[in-house]
N, CA, C and O atoms as a GROMACS GRO file, in nm:
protein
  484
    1UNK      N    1   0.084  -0.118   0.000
    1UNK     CA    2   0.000   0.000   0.000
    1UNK      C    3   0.089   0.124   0.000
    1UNK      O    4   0.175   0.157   0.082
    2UNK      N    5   0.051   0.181  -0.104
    2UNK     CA    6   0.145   0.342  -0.114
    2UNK      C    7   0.081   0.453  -0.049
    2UNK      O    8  -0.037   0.484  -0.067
    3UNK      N    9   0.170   0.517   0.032
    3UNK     CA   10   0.132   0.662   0.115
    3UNK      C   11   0.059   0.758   0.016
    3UNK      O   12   0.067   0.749  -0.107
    4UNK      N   13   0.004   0.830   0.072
    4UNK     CA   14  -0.071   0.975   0.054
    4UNK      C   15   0.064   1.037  -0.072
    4UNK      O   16   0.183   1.052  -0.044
    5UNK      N   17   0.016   1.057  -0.174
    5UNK     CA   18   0.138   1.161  -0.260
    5UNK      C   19   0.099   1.343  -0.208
    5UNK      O   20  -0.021   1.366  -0.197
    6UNK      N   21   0.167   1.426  -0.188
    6UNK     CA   22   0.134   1.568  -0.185
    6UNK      C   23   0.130   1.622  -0.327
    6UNK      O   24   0.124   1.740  -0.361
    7UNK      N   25   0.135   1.528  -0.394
    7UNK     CA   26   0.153   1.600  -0.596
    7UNK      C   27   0.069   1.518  -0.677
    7UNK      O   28   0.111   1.408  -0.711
    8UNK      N   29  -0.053   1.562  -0.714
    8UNK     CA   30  -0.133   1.526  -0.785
    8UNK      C   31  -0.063   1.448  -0.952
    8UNK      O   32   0.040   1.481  -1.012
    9UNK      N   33  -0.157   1.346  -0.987
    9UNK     CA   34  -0.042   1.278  -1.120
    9UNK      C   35  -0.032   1.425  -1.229
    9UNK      O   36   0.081   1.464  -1.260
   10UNK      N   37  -0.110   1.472  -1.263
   10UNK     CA   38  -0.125   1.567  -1.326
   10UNK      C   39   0.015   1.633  -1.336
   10UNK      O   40   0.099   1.627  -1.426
   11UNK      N   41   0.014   1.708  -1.200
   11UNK     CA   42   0.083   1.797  -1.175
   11UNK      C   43   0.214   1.718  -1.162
   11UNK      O   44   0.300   1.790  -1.211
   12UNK      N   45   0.268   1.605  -1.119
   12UNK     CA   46   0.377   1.508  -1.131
   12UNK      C   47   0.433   1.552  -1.287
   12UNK      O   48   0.536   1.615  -1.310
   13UNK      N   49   0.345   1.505  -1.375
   13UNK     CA   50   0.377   1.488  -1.500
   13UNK      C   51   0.410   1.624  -1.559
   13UNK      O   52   0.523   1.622  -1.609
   14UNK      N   53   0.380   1.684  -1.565
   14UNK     CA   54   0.420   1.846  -1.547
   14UNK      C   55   0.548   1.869  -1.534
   14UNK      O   56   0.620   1.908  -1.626
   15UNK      N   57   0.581   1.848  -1.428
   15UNK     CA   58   0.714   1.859  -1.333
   15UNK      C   59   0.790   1.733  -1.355
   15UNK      O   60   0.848   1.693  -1.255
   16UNK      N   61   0.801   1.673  -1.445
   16UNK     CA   62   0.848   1.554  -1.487
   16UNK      C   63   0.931   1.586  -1.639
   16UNK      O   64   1.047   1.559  -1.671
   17UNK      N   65   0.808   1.662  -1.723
   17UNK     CA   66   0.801   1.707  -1.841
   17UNK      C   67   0.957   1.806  -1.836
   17UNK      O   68   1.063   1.798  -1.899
   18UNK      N   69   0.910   1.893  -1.733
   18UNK     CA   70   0.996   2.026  -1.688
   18UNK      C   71   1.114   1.939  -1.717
   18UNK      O   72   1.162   1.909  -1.827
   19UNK      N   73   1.153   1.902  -1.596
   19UNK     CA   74   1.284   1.869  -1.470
   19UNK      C   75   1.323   1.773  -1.625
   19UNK      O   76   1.445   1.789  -1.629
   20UNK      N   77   1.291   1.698  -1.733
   20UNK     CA   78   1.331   1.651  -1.842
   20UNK      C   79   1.406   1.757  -1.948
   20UNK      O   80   1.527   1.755  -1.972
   21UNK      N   81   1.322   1.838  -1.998
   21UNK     CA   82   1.352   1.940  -2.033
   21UNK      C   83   1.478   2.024  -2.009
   21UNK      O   84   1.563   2.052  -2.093
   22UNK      N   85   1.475   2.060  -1.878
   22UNK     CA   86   1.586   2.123  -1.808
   22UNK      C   87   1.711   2.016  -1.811
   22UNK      O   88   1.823   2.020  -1.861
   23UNK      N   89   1.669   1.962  -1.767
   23UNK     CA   90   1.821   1.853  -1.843
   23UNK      C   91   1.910   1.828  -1.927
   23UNK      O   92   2.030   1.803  -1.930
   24UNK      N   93   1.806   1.845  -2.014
   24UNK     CA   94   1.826   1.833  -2.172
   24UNK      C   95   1.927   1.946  -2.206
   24UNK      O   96   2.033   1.931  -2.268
   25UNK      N   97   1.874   2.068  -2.153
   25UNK     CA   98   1.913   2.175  -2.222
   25UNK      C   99   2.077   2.210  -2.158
   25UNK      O  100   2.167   2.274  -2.213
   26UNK      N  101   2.074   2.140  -2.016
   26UNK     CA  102   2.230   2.135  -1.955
   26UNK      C  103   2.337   2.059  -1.985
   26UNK      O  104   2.458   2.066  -1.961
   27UNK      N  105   2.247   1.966  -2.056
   27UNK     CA  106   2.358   1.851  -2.160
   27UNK      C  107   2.375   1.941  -2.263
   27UNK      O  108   2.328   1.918  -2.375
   28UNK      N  109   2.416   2.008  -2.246
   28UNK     CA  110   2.443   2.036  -2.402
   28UNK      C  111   2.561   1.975  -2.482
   28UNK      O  112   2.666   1.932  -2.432
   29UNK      N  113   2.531   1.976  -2.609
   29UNK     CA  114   2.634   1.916  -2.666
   29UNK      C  115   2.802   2.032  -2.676
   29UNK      O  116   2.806   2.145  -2.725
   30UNK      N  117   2.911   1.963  -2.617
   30UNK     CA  118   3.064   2.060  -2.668
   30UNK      C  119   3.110   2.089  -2.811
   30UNK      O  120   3.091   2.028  -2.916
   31UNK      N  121   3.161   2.174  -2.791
   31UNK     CA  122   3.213   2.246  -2.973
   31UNK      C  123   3.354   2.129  -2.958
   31UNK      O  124   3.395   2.060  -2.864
   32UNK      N  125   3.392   2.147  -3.082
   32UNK     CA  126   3.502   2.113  -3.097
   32UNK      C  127   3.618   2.072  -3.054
   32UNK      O  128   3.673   1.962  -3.045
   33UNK      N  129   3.659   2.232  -3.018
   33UNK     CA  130   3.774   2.302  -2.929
   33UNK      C  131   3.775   2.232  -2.789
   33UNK      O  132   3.873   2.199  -2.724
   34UNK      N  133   3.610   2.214  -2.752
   34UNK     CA  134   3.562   2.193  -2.580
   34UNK      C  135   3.599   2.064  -2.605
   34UNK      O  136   3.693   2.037  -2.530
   35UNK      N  137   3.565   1.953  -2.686
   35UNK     CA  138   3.592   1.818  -2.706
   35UNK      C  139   3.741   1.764  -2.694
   35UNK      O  140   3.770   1.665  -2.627
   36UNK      N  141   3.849   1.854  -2.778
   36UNK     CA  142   3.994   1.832  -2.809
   36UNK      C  143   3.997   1.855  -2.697
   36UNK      O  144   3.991   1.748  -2.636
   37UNK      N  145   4.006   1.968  -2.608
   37UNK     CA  146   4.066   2.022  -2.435
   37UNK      C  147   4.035   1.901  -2.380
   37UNK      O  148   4.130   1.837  -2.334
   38UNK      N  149   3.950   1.865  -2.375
   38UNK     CA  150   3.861   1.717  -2.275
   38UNK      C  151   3.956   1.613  -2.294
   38UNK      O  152   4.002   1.555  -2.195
   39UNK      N  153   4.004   1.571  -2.448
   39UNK     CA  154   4.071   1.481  -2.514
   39UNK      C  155   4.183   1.441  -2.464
   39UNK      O  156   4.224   1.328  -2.437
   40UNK      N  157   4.256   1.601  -2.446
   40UNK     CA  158   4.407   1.617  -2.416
   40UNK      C  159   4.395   1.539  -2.233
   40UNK      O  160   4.452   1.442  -2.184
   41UNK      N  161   4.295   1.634  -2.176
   41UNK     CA  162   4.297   1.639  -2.032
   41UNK      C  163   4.288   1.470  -2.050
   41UNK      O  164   4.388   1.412  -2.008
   42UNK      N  165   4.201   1.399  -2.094
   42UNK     CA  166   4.212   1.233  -2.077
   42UNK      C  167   4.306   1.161  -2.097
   42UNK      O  168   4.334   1.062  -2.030
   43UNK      N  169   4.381   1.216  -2.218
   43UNK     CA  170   4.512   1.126  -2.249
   43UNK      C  171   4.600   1.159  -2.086
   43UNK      O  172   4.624   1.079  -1.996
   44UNK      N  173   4.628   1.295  -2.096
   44UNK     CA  174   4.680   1.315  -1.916
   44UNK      C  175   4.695   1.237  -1.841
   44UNK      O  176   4.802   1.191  -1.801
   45UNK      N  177   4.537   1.195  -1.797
   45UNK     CA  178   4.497   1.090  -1.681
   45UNK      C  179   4.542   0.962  -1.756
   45UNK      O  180   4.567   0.887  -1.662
   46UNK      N  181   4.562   0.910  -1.842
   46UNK     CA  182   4.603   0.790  -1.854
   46UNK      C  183   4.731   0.775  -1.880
   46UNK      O  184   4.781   0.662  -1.882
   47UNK      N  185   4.824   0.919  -1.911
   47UNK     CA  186   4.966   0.895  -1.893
   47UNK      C  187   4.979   0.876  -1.709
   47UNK      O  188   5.044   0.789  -1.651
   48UNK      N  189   4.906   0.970  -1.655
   48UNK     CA  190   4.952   0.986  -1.550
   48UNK      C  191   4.944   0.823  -1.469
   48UNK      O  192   5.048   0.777  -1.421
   49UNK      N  193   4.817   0.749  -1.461
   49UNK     CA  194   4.769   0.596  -1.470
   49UNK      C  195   4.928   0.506  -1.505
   49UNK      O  196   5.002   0.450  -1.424
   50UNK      N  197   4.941   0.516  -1.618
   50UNK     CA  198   5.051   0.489  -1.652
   50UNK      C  199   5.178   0.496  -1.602
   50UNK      O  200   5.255   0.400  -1.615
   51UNK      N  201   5.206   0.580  -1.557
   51UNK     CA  202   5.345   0.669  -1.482
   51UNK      C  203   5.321   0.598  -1.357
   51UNK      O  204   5.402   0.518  -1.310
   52UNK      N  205   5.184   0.632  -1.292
   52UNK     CA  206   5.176   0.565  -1.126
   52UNK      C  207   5.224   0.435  -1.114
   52UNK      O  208   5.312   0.407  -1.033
   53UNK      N  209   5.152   0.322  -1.218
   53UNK     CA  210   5.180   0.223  -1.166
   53UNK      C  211   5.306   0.134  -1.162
   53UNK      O  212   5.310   0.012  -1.162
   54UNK      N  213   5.406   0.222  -1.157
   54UNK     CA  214   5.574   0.142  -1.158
   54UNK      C  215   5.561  -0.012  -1.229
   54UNK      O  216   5.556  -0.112  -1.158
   55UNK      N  217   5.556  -0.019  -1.374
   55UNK     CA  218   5.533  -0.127  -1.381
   55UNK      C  219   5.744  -0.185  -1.395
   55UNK      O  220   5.839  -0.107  -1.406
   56UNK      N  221   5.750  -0.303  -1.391
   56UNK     CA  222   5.877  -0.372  -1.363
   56UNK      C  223   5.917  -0.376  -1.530
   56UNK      O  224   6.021  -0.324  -1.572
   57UNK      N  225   5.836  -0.432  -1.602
   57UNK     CA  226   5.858  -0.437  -1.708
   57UNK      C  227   5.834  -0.330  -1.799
   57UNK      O  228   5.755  -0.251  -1.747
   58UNK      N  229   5.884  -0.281  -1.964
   58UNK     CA  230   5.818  -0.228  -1.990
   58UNK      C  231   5.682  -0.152  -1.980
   58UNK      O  232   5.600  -0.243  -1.986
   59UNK      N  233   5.616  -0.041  -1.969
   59UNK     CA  234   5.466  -0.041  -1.931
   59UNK      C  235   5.333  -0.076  -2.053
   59UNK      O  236   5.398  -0.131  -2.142
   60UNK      N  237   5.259  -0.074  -2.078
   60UNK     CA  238   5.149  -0.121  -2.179
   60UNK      C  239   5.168   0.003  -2.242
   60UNK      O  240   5.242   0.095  -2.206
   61UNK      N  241   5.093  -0.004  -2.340
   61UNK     CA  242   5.150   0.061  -2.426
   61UNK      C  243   4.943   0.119  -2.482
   61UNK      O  244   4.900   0.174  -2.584
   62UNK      N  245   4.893   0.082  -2.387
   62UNK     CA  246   4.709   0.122  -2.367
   62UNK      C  247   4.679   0.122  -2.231
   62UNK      O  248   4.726   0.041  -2.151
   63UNK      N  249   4.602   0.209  -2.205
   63UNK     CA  250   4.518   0.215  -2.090
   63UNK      C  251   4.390   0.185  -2.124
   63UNK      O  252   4.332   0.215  -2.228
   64UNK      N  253   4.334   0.103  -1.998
   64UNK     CA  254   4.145   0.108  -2.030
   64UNK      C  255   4.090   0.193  -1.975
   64UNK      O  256   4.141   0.199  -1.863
   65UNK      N  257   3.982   0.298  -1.988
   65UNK     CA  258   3.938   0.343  -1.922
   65UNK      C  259   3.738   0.325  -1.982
   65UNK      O  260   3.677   0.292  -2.083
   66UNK      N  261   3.708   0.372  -1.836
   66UNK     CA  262   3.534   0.340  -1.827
   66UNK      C  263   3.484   0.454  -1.852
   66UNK      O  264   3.530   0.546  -1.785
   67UNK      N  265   3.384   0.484  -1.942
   67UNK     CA  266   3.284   0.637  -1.991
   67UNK      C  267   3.289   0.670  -1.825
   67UNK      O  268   3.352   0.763  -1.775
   68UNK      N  269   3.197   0.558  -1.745
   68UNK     CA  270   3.134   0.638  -1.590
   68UNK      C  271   3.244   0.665  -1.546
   68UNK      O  272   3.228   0.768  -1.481
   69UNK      N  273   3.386   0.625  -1.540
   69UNK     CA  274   3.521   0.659  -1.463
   69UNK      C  275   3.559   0.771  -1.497
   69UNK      O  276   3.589   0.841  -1.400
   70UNK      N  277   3.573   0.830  -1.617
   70UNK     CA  278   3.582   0.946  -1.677
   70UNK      C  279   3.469   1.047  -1.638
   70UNK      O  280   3.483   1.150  -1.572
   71UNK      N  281   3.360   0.999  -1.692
   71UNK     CA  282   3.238   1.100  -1.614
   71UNK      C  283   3.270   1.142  -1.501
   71UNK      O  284   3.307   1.259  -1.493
   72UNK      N  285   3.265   1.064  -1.388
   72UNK     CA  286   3.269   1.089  -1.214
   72UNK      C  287   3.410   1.185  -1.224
   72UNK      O  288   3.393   1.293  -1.166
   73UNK      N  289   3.547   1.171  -1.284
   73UNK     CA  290   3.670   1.217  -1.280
   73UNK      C  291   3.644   1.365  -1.313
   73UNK      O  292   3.640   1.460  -1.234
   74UNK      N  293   3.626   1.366  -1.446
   74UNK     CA  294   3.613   1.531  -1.510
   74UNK      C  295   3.485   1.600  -1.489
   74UNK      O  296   3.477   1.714  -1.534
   75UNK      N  297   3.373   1.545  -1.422
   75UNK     CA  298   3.248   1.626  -1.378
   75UNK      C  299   3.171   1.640  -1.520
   75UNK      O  300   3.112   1.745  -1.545
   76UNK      N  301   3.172   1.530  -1.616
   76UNK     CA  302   3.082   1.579  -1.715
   76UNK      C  303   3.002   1.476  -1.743
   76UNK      O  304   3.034   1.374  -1.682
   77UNK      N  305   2.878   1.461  -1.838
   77UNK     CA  306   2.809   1.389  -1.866
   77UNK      C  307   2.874   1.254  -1.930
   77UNK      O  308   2.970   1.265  -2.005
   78UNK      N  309   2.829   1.148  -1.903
   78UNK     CA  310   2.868   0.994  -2.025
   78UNK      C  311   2.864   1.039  -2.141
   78UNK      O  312   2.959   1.000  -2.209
   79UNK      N  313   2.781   1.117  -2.202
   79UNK     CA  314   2.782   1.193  -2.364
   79UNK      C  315   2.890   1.236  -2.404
   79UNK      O  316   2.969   1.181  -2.481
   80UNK      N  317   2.897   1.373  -2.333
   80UNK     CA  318   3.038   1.451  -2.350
   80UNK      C  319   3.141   1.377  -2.361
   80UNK      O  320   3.215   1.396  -2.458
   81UNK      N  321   3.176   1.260  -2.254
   81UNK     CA  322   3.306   1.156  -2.240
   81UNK      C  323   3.312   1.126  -2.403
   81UNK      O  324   3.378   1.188  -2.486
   82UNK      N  325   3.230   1.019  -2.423
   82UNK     CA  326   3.198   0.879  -2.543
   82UNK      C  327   3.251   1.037  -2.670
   82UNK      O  328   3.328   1.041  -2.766
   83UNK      N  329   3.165   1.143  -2.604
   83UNK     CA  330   3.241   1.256  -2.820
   83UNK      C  331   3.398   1.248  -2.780
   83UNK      O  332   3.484   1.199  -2.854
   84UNK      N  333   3.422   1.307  -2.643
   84UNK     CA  334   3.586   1.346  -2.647
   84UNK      C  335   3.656   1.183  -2.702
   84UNK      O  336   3.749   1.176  -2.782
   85UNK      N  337   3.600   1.080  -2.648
   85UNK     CA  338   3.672   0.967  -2.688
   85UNK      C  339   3.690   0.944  -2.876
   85UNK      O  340   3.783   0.901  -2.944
   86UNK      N  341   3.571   0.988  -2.907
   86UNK     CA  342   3.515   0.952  -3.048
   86UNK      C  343   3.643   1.044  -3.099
   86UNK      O  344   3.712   1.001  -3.191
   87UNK      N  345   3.671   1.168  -3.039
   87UNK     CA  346   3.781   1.270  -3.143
   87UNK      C  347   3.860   1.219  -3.097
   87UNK      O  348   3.942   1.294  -3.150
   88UNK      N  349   3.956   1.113  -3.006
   88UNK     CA  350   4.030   1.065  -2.970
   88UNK      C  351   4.053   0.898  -3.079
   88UNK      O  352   4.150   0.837  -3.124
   89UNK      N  353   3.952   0.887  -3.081
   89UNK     CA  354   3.911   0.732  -3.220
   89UNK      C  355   3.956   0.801  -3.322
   89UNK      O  356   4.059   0.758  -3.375
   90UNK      N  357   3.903   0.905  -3.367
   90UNK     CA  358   3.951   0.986  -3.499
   90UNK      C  359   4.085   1.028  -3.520
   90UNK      O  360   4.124   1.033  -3.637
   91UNK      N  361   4.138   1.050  -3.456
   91UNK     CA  362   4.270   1.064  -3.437
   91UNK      C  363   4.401   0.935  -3.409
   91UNK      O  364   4.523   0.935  -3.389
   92UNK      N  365   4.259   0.803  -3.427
   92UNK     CA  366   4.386   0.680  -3.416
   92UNK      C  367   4.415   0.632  -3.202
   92UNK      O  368   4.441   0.517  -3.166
   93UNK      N  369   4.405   0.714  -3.134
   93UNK     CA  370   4.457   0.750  -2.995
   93UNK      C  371   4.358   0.646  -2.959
   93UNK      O  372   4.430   0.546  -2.965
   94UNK      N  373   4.209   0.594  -2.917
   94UNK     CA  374   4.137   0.518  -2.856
   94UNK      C  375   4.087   0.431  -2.923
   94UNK      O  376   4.105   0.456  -3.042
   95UNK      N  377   4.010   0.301  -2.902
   95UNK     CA  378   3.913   0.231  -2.948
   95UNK      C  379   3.846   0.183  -2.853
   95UNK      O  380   3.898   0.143  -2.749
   96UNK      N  381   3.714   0.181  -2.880
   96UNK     CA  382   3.634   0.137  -2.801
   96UNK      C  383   3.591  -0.065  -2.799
   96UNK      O  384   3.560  -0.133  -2.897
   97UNK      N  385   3.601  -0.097  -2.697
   97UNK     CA  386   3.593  -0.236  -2.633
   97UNK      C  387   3.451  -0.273  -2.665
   97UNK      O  388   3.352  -0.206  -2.636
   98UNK      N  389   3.456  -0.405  -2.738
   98UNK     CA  390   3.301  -0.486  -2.728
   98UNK      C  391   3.272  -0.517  -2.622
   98UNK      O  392   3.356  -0.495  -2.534
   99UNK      N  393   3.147  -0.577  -2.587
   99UNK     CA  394   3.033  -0.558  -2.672
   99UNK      C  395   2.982  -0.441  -2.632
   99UNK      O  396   2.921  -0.400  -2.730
  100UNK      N  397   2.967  -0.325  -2.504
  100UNK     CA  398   2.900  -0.238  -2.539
  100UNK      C  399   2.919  -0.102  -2.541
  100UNK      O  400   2.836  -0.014  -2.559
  101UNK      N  401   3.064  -0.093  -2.518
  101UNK     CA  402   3.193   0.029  -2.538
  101UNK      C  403   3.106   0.117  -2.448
  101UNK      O  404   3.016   0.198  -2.469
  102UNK      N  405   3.169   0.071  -2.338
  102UNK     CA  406   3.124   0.122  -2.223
  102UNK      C  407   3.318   0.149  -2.186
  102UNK      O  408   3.373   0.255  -2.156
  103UNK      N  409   3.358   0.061  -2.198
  103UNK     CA  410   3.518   0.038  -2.181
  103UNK      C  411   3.554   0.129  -2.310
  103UNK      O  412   3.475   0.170  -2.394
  104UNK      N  413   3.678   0.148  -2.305
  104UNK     CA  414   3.778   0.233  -2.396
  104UNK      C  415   3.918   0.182  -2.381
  104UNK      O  416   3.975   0.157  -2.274
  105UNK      N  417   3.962   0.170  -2.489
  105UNK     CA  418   4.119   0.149  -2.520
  105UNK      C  419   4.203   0.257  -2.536
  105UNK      O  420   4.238   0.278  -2.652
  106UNK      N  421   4.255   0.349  -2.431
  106UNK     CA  422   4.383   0.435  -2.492
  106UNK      C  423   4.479   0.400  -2.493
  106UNK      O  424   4.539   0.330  -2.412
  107UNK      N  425   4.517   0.452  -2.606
  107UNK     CA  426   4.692   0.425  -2.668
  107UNK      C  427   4.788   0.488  -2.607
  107UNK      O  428   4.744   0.583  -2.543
  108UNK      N  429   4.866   0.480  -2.603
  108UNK     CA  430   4.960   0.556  -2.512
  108UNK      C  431   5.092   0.520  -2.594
  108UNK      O  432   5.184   0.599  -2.577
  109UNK      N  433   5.111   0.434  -2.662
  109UNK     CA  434   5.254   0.470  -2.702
  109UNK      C  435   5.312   0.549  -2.811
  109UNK      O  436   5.431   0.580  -2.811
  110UNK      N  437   5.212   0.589  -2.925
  110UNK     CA  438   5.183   0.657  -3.004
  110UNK      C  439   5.166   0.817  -2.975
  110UNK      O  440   5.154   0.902  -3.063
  111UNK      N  441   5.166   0.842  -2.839
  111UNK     CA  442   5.138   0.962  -2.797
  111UNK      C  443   5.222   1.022  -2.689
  111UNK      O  444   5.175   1.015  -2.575
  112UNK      N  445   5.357   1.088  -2.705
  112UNK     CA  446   5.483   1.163  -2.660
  112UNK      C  447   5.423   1.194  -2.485
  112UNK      O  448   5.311   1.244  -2.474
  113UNK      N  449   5.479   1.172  -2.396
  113UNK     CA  450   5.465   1.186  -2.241
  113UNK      C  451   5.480   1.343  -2.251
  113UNK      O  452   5.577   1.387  -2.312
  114UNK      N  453   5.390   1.428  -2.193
  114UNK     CA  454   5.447   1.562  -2.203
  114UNK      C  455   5.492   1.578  -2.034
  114UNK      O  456   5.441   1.506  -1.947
  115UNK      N  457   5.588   1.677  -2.007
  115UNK     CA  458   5.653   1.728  -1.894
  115UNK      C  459   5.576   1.794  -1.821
  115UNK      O  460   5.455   1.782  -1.834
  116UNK      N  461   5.622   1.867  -1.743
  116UNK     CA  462   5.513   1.977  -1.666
  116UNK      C  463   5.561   2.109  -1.728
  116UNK      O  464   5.488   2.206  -1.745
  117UNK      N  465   5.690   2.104  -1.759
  117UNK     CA  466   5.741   2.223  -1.791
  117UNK      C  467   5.669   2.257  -1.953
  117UNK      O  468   5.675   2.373  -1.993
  118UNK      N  469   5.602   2.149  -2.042
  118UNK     CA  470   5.567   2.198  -2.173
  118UNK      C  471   5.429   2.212  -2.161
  118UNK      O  472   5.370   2.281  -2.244
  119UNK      N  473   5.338   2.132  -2.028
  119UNK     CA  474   5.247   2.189  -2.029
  119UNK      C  475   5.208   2.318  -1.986
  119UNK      O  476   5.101   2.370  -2.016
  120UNK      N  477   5.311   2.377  -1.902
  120UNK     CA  478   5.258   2.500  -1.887
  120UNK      C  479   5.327   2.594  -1.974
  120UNK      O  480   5.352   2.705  -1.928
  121UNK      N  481   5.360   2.564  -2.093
  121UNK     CA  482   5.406   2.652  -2.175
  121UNK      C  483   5.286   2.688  -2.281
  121UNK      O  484   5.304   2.770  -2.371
   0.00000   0.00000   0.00000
């Protein structure tokens, strides 16, 4: 048995409609420029991934990373992630993992370790 609602269905659906809406319009889709910055900042985190884990041997020469791991990391939508990855696919740098490329393949050896000193140049 379900409690008393204070919001009529009507008015639910309304405010359903809205609070959808408003969503929508905060996803917005990134330009370009906003996509590549995102791109760069990801390869980052997976040099940096890379760098942490002292591997003994050679290190891999790919990182995996997860859309939601990336989402939760950089504060942006699963959307936004999956484009920055997609200009990252286009560029040769990622591929996405079957079956439901939820996972991502970055490359990393194909792509020069930058310093601290050239990033802040």
């Amino acid at each position: 048995m379900k409690g008393p609602h204070l919001i009529g269905s009507g008015l639910r659906e309304q405010l359903q409609g809205i609070f959808h809406r408003l969503k929508r319009r905060l996803e917005r889709r990134r330009n370009i420029e906003e996509l590549c910055g995102l791109a760069d900042l990801m390869i980052d985190y997976a040099q940096t991934i890379q760098l942490q884990e002292g591997w003994a041997a050679p290190p891999p020469q790919y990182i995996i990373v997860g859309i939601q791991e990336l989402a939760s990391r950089f504060k942006e939508t699963p959307r936004t992630i999956k484009d920055a990855l997609l200009v990252l696919n286009l560029a040769g740098h990622a591929d996405p993992l079957p079956p439901r490329r939820q996972y991502w393949k970055v490359k990393l050896s194909e792509i020069p370790i930058r310093r601290e000193e050239e990033k802040a140049a």
